[in-house]
N, C-alpha and C positions, 0 to 999 in steps of 0.2 A: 870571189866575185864571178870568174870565167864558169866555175862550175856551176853554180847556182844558177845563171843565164842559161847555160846548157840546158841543165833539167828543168826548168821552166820550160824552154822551149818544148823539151821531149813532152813537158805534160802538157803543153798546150795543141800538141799537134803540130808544129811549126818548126821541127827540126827533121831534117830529113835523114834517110836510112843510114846516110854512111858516117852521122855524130858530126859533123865540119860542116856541112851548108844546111840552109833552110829550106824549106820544098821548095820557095819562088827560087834557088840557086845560089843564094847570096851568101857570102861568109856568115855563117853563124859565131864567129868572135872575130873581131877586128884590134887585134895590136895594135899600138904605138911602141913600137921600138925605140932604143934609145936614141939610135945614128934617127929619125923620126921625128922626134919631138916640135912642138909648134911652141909658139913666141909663148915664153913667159909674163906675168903681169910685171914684177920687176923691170922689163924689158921695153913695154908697153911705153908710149908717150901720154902730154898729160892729158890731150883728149881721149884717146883709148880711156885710161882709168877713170877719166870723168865720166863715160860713157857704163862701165861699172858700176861706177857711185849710183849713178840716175837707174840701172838694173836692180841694183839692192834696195832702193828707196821706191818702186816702182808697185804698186799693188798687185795683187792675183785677178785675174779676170775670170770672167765663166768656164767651164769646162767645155774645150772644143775651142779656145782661144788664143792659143800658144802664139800665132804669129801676131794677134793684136796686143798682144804683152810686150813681144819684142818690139812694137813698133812705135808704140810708145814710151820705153823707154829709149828708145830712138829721138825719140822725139821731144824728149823734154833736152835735147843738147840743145836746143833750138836751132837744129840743119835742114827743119823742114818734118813731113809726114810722109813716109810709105804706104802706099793701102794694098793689102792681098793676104788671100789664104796661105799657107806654108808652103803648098804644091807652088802655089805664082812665084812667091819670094824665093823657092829652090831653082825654078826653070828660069827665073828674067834676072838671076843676079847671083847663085851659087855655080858656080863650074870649076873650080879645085877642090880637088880628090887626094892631094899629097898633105896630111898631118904639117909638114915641112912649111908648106904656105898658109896654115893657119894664123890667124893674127888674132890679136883679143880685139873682141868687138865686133868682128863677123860674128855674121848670120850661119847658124848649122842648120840644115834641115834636108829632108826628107821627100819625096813625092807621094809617099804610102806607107802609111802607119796601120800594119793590120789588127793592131788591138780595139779597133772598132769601125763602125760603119764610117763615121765622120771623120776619122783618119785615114782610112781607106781613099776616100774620095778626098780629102783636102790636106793630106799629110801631116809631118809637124815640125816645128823647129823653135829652134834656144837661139843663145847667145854665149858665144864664146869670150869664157870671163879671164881666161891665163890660169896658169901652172897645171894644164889637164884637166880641167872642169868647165865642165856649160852648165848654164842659168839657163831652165823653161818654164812655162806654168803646164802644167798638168794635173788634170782633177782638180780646178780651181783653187792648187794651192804651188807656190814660186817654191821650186828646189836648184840645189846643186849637183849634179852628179857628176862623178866622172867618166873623164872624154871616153876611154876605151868603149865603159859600160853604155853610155848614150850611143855611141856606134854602131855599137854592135844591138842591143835592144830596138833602137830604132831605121835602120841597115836591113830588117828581117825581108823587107819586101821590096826595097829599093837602094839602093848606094848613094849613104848620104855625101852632100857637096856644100861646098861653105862658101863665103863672098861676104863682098861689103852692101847690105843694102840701101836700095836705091843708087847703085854703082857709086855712092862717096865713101871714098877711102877716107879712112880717118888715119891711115899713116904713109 
């Protein structure tokens, strides 16, 4: 997975001379070590995993919609509606940077997604579902990937940061 990220990088222009950061500076792969690890779903309470449920039942939105995807699957808990681009939801409600403090059911995102203009300008972000995997929509279709790989792919141009949106904690 790390190498493959890698040479994508290299072919898309986006890794930088020395193979370990990107031209913007940023880790070009981002571990999770094991002392590392963020809150499993096992671990999760039952609103975290209902929060889950309501992400897997949650349809794809358009392409360029990532953080209206998460936001209504936010929202079908019935805790209320967040509104904002991925950039808003990273700057007014993501500011842990430690794997350690992730919880399932934060918000991961982004300020600057350079794989295209409307990333660029409006970033992007998932949902963190437990055991090392975020839930996003991209390209108008809902995946899972895992945490490292979302990290580090979307980390290219900014260091992503996690939280709970709309600052309620669901644990």
């Amino acid at each position: 997975m790390r190498d493959r990220l890698l040479a994508a990088l290299a072919e898309g222009g986006l890794l930088g001379a020395d193979g370990t950061t990107t031209v913007y500076g940023q880790p070009a792969w981002r571990p999770v070590g094991p002392d590392r690890e963020p809150q499993g779903l096992m671990d999760a309470n039952e609103l975290q995993r209902r929060l889950v449920a309501c992400a897997h039942g949650t349809e794809p939105m358009a392409d360029g919609l990532c953080a209206a995807w998460v936001e209504r699957a936010f929202s079908r808990l019935g805790l209320g509606y967040v509104s904002g681009d991925a950039r808003e939801l990273c700057a007014g409600f993501c500011s842990r940077t430690d794997t350690r403090d992730l919880l399932v059911g934060m918000v991961v995102a982004t300020e600057r997604d350079p794989y295209g203009a409307g990333g660029w300008d409006h970033g992007h972000a998932g949902l963190y579902v437990g055991d090392g995997v975020v839930m996003d929509c991209a390209g108008g279709r809902v995946r899972s990937v895992p945490l490292e790989l979302w990290l580090s792919s979307y980390g290219v141009a900014s260091a992503p940061r996690w939280g709970w949106l709309g600052a309620i904690a669901l644990a």
